[in-house]
N, C-alpha and C positions, 0 to 999 in steps of 0.2 A: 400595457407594457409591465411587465416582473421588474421587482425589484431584485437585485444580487442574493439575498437573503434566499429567495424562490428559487434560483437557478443551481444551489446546492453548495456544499464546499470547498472554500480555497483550497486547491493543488498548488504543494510551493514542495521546491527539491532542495534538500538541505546541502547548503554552504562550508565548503572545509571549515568556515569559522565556527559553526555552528556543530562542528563536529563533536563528540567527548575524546575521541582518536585522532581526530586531525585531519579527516578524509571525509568530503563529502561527498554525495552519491554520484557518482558516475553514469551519465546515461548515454549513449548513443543510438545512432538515427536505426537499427534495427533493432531495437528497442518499442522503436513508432510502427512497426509492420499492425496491420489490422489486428492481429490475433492477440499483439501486444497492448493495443491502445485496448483492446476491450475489457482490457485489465483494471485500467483504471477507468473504466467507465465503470465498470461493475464495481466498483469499491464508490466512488460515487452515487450511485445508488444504491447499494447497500445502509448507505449513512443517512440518506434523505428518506429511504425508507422507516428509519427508526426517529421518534422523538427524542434524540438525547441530545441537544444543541449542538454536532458534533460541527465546527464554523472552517475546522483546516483539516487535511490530509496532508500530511508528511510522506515523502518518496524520500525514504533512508537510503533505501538501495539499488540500484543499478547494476551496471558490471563492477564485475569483481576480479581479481590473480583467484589463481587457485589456492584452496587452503589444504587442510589437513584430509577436509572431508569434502569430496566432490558436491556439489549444486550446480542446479542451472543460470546462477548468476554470471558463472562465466563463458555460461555460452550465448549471454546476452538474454535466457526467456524466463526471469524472477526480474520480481520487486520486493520489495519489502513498503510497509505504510505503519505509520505511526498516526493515531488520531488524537485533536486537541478539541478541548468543548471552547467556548465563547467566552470561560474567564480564562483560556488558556493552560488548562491542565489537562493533563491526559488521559482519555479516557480509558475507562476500567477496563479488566481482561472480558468481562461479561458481555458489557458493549461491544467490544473487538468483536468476541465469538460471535455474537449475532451479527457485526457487519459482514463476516468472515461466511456465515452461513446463506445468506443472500446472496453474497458473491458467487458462492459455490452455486448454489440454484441456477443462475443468470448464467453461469458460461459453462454448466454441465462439465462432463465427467475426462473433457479434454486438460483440462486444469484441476490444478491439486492448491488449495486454501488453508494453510495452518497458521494457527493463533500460538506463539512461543518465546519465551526467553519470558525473565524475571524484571520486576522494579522500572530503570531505564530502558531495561533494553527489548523489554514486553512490545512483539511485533505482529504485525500481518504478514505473512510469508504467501505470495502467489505465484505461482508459475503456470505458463503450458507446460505439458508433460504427455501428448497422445499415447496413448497405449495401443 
């Protein structure tokens, strides 16, 4: 038997408490469709793929209202991920881009993988997107 360690990184979805804005991520159930869950599978291994102690994955984002600039958060096919290492700080833009680019690998050219924003707010951007 594995120990947890083996099995890859905690998935935990941030709490409006835990928000800096006051909103935490919002998920709903077609969110879970296959196409979505492989979302975070592939961000899951993206991270076990890499030695960087990476121990949680952060799901910032979910659905969304619509803002200024349209995304697919509010059609429910984005996430957003934030990574922490194992003392609890977050890992670099470097790290991201390499989880980011495994990701991309593993679920091909249907999904689009952007590493963006500054300081706190430095994220993984995934979405399906077919073209």
């Amino acid at each position: 038997m594995r120990n947890l360690d083996q099995l890859g990184p905690r998935f935990i979805v941030k709490r409006d408490s835990e928000s800096s804005v006051g909103r935490g991520c919002d998920l709903r159930t077609a969110h879970f469709r296959p196409e979505m869950a492989a979302i975070i599978w592939a961000c899951g291994q993206g991270c076990m793929s890499l030695d960087t102690r990476i121990k949680e994955v952060w799901i910032t984002e979910g659905a969304r209202s619509i803002r200024d600039s349209r995304d697919l958060h509010e059609e429910l096919r984005a996430f957003d991920f934030t990574l922490r290492r194992e003392d609890g700080t977050r890992s670099s833009e470097v790290v991201m881009r390499r989880v980011g680019a495994v990701m991309g690998k593993l679920l091909g050219p249907d999904y689009q993988i952007i590493v963006h924003g500054e300081g706190l707010s430095l994220h993984i951007h995934a979405e399906i997107d077919p073209r």
